[in-house]
KENUMI-28735 format. One line per 2 residues: number of its first residue (from 1); for each residue x, y, z of N, C-alpha, C, O. Coordinates in pm, 1 decimal, padded with zeros to 6 digits. Example, Ala and Ser with C-alpha at 12.3 -4.5 7.8 and 13.67 -1.06 7.14 Angstrom:
2
1) 01319.0,-00569.0,00780.0,01230.0,-00450.0,00780.0,01320.0,-00330.0,00780.0,01423.6,-00331.9,00846.5  01285.0,-00225.0,00708.0,01367.0,-00106.0,00714.0,01290.0,00003.0,00787.0,01340.9,00113.8,00803.9 $
This chain:
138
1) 14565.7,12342.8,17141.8,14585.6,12452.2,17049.0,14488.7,12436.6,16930.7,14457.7,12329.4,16878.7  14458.8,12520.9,16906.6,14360.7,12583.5,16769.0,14393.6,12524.8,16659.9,14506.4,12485.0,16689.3 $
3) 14371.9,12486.7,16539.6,14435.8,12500.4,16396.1,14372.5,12524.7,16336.9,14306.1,12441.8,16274.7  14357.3,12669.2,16323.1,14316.1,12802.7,16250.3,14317.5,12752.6,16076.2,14235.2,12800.2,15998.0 $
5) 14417.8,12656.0,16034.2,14386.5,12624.4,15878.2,14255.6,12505.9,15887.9,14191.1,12490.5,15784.2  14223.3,12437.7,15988.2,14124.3,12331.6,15950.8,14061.8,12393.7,16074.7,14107.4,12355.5,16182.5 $
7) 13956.6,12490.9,16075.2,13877.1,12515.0,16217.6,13720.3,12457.9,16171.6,13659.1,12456.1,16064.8  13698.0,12424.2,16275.6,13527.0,12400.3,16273.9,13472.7,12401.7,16398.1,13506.2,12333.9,16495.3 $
9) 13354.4,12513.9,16386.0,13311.2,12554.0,16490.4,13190.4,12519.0,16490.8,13137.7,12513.1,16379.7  13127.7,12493.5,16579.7,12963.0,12437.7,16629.2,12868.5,12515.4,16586.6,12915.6,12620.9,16629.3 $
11) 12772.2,12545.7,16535.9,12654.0,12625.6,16484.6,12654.1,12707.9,16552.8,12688.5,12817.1,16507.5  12618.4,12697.9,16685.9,12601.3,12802.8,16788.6,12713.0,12906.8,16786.6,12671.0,13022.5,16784.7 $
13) 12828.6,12894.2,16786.5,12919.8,12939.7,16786.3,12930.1,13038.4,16658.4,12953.0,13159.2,16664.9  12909.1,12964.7,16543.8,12880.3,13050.4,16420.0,12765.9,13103.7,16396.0,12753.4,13133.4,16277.2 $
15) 12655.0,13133.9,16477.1,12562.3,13192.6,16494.8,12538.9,13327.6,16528.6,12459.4,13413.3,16490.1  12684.2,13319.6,16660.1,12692.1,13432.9,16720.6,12801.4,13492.4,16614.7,12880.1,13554.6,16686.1 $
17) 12833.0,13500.6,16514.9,12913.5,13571.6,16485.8,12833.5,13644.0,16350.9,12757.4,13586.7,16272.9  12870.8,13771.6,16349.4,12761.9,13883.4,16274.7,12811.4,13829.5,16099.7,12906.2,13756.3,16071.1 $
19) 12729.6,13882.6,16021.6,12699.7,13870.6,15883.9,12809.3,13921.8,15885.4,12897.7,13837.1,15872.0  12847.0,14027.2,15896.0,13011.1,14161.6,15838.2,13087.3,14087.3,15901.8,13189.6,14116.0,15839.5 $
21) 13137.2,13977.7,16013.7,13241.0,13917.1,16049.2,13209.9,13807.2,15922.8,13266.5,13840.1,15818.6  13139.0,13697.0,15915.2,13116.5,13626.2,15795.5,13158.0,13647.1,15683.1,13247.2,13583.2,15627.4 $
23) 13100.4,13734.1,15641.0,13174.4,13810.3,15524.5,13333.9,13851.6,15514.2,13416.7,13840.4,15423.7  13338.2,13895.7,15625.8,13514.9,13924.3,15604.7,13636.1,13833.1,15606.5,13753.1,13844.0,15569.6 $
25) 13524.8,13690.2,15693.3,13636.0,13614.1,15674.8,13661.9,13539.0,15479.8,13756.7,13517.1,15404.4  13504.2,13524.7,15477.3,13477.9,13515.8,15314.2,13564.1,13555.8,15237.4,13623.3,13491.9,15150.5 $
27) 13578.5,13705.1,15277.9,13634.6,13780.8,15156.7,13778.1,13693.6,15183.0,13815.0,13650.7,15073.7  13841.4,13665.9,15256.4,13960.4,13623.6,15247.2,14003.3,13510.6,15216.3,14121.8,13487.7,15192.3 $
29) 13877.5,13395.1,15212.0,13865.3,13264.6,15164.6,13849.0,13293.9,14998.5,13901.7,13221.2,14914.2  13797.5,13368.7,14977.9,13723.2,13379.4,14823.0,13898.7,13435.5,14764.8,13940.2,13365.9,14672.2 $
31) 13957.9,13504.6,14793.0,14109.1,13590.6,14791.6,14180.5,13483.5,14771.2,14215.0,13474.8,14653.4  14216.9,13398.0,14838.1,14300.9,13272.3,14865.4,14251.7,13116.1,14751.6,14325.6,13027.0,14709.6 $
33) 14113.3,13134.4,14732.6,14060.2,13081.4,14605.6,14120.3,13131.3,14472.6,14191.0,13073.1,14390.3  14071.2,13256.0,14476.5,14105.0,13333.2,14354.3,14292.5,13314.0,14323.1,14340.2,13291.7,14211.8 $
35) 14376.8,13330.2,14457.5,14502.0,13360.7,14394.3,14518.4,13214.9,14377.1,14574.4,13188.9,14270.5  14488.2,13113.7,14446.5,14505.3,12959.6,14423.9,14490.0,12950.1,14279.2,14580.9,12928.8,14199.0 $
37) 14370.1,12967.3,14254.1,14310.2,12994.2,14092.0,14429.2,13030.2,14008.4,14476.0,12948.5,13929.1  14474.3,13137.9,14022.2,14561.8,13207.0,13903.9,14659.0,13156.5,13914.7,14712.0,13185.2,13807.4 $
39) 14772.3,13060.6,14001.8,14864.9,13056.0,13987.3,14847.4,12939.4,13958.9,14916.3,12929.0,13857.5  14777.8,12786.8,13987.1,14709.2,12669.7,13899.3,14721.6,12712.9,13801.1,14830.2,12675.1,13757.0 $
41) 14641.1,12813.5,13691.6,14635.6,12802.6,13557.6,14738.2,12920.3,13509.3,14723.2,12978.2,13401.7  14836.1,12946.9,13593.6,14960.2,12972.0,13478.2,14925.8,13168.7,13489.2,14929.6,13243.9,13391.8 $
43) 14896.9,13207.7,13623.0,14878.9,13342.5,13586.7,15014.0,13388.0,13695.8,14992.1,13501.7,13737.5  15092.6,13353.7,13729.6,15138.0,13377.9,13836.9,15298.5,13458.6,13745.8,15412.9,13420.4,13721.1 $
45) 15223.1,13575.2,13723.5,15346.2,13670.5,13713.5,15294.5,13804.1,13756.0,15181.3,13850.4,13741.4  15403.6,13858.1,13813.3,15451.6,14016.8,13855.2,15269.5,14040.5,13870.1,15196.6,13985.2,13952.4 $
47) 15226.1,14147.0,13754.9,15201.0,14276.0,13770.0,15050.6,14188.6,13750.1,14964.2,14178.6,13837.2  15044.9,14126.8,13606.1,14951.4,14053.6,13564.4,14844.7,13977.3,13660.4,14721.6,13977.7,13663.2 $
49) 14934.2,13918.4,13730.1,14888.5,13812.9,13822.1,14801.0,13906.0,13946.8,14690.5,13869.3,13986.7  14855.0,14002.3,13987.1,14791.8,14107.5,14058.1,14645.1,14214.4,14014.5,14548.2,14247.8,14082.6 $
51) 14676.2,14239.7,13898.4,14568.2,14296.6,13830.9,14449.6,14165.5,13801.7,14333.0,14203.2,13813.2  14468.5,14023.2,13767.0,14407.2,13951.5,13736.8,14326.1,13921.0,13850.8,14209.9,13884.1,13833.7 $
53) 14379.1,13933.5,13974.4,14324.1,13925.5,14107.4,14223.3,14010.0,14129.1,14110.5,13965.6,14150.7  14246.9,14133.5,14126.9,14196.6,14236.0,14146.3,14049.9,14254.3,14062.6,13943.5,14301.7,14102.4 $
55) 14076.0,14214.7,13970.5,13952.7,14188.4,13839.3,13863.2,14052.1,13916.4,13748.2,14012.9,13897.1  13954.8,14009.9,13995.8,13819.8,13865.8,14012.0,13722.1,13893.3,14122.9,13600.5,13876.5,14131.5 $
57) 13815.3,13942.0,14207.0,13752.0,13964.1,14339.5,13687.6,14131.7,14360.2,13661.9,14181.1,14470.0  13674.5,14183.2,14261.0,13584.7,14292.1,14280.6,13417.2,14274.0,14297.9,13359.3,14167.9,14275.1 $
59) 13387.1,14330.7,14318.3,13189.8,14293.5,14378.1,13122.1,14262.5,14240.8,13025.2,14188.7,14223.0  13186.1,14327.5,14154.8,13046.6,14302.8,14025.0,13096.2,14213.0,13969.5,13026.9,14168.4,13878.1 $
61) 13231.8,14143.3,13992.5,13244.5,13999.3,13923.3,13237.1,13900.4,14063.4,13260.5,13781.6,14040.9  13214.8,13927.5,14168.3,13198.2,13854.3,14230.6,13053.2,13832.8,14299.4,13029.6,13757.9,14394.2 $
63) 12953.9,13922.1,14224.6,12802.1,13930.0,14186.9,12753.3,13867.7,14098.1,12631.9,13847.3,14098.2  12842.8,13815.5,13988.0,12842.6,13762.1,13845.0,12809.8,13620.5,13886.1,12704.9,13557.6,13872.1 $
65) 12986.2,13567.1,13969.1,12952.1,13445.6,13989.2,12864.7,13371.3,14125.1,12837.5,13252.3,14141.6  12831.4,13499.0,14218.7,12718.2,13424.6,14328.3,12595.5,13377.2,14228.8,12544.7,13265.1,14231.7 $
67) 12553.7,13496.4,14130.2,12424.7,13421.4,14100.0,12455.2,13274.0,14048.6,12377.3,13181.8,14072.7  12580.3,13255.8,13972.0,12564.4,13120.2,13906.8,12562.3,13000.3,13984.4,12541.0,12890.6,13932.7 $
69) 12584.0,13016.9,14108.7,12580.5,12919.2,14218.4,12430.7,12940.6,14341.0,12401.7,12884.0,14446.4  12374.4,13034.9,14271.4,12269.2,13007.1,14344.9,12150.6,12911.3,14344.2,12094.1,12872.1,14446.3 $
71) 12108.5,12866.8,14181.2,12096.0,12732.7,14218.5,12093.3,12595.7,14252.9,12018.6,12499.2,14236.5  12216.5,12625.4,14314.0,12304.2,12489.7,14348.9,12278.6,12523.0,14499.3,12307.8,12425.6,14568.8 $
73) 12240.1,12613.6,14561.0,12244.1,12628.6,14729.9,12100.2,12577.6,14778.1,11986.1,12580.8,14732.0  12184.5,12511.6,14934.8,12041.2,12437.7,14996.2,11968.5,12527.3,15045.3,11962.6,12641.4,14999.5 $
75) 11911.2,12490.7,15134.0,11821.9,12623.3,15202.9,11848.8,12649.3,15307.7,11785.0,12740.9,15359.5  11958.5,12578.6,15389.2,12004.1,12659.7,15465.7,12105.7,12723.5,15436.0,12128.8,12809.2,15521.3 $
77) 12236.6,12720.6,15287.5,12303.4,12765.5,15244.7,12223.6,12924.7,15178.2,12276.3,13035.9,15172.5  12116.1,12893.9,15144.7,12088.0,12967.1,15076.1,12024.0,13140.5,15188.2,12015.5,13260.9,15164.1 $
79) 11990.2,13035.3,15326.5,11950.2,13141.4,15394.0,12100.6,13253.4,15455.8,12104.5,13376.4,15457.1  12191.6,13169.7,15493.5,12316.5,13238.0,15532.2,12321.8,13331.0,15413.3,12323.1,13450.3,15444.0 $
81) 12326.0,13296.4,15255.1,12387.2,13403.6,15164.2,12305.0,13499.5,15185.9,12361.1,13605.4,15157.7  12120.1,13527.9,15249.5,12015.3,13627.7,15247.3,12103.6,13739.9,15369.3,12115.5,13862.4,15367.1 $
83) 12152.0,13642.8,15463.9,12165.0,13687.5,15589.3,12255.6,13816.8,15587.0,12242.0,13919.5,15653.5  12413.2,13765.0,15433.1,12482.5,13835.0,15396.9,12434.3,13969.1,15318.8,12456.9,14089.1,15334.6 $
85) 12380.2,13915.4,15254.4,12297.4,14011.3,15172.1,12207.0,14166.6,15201.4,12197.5,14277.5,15148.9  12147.3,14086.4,15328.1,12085.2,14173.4,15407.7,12174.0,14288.8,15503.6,12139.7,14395.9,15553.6 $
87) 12288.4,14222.5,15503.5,12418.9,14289.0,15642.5,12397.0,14460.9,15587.2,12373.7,14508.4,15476.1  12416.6,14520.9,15719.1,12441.4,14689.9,15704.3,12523.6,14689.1,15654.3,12619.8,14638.5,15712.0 $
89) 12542.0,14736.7,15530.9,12686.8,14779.6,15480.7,12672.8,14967.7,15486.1,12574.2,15040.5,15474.2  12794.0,14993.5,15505.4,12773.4,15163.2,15503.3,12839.2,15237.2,15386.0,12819.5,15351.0,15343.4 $
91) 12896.5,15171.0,15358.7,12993.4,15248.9,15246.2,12976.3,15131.4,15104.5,12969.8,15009.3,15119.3  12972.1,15197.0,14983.1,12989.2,15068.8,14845.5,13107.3,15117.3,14837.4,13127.8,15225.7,14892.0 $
93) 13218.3,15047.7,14765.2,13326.4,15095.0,14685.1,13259.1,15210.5,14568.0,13141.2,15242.6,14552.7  13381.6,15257.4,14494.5,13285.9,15348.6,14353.6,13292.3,15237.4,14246.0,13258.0,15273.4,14133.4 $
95) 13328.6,15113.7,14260.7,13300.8,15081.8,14140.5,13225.4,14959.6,14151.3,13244.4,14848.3,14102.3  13145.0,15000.6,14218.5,13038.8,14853.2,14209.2,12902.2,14946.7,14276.7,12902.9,15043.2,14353.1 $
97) 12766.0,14856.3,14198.5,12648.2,14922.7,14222.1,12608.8,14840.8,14343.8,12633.4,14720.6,14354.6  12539.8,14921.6,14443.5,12509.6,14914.0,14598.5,12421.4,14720.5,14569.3,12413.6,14631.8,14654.4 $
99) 12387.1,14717.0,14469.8,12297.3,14522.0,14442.3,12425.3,14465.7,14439.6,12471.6,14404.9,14536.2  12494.7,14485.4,14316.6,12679.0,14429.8,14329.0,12742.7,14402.5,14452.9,12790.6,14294.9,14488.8 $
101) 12738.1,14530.1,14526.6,12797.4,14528.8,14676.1,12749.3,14384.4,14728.8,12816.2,14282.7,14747.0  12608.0,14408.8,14748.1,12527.3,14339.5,14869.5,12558.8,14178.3,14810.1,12619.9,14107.8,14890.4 $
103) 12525.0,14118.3,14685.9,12590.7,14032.9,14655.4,12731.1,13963.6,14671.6,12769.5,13852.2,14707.2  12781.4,14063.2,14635.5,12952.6,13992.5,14689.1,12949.2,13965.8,14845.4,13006.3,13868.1,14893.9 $
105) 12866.6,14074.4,14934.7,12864.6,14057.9,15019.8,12839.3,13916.1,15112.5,12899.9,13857.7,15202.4  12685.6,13892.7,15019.1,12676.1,13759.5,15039.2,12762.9,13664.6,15038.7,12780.0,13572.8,15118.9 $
107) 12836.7,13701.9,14908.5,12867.1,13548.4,14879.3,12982.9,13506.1,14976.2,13024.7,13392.2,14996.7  13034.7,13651.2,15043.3,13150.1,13612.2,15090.3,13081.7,13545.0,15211.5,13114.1,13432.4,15249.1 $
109) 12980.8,13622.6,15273.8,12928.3,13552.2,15423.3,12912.7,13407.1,15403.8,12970.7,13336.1,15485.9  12850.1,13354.1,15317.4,12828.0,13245.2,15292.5,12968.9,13152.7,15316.6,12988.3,13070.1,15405.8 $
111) 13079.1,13202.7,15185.0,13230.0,13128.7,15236.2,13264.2,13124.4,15334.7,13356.6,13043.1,15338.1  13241.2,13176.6,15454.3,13311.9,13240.0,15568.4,13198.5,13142.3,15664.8,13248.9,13086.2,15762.2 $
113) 13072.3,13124.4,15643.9,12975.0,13044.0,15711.1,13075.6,12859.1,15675.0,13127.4,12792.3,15764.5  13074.8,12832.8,15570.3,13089.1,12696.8,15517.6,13224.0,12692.8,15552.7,13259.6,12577.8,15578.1 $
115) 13343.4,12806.1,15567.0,13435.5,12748.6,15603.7,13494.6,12741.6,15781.1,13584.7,12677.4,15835.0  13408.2,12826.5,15824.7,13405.0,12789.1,15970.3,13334.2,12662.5,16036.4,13365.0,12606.1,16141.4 $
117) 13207.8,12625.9,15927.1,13166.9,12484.9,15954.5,13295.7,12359.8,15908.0,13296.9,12245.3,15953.2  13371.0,12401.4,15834.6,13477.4,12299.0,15793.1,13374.9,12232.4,15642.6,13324.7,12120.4,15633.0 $
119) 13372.5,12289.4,15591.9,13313.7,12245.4,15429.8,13397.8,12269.2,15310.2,13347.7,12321.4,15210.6  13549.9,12226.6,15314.3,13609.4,12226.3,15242.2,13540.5,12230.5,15073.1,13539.0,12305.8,14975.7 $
121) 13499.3,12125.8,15106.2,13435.9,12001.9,14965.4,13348.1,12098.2,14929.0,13362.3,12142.1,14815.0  13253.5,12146.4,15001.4,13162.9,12237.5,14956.1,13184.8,12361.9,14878.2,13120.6,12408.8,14784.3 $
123) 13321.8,12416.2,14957.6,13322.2,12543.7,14901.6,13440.2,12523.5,14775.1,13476.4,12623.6,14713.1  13499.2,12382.0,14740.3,13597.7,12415.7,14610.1,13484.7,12408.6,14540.2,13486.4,12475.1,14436.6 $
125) 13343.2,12323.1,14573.2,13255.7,12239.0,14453.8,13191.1,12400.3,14410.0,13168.8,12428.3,14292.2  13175.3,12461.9,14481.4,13099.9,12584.0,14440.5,13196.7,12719.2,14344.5,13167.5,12803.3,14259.4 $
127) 13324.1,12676.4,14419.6,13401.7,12823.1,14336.7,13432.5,12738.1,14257.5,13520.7,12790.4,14189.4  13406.4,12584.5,14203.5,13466.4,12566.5,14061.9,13362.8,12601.2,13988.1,13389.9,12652.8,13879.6 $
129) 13224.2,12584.3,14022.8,13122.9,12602.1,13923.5,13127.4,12763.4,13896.1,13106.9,12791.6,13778.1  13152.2,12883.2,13990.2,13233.6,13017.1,13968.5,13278.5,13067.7,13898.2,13265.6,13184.1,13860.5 $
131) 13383.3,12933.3,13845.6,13502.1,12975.5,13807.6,13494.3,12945.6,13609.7,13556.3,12985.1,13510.9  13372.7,12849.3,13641.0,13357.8,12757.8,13520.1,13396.9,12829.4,13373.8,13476.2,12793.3,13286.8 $
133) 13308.5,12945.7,13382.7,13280.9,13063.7,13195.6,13436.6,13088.6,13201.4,13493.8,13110.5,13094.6  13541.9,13086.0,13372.2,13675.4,13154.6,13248.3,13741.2,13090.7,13195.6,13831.1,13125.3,13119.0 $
135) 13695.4,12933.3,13240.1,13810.7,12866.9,13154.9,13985.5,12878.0,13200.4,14024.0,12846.4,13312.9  14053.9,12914.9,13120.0,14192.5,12951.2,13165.8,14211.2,13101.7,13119.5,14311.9,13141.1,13060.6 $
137) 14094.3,13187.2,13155.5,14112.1,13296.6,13095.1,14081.5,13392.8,13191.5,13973.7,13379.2,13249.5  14177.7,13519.6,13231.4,14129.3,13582.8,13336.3,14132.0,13733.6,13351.0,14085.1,13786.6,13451.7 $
């Protein structure tokens, strides 16, 4: 049997899987960061805690903090985030500009690359440096 919370899959394997699958699993690693995040530093009520979410994981704050971790990426980290970057997207949300989009986009492919390789370590070391400007503030 599988265990879908600690998976690691072989390059090849994560090769074949498209930038927009990457990304989506991202987005849900970066989600599970973020609410980890808020309820660690004391955000974990009702309405607050939801809106605070919502504010983190939107594209133009989650454009904010890819750049600050971009020079911390290797070069093959750095090529997966291009890969994201580059993905067809068809639709932006309305509240993020189509560069915003493609960024978050990245960054999520990237999470979704490092956590199918099993890079735990990698990916807290990166969403703490992320996370760094809020402090306990969100």
């Amino acid at each position: 049997m599988n265990d879908y919370f600690d998976i690691r899959l072989a390059d090849d394997q994560i090769r074949a899987i498209s930038s927009i699958g990457l990304a989506h699993l991202g987005d849900a690693v970066y989600e599970l960061l973020v609410r980890s995040w808020l309820c660690a530093h004391g955000r974990a009520t009702g309405k607050g805690l939801h809106r605070a979410a919502v504010e983190l994981v939107k594209a133009p704050a989650q454009a904010r903090r890819a750049e600050k971790i971009l020079p911390l990426l290797t070069e093959e980290e750095l090529a997966v985030y291009k890969r994201g970057r580059n993905a067809h997207v068809h639709t932006i949300p309305h509240n993020a500009s189509r560069s915003d989009y493609l960024k978050a986009t990245a960054l999520e492919c990237l999470l979704g690359w490092l956590y199918l390789r099993g890079e735990r370590e990698r990916i807290n070391r990166l969403f703490t440096v992320m996370m760094e400007e809020d402090g306990d503030a969100a």
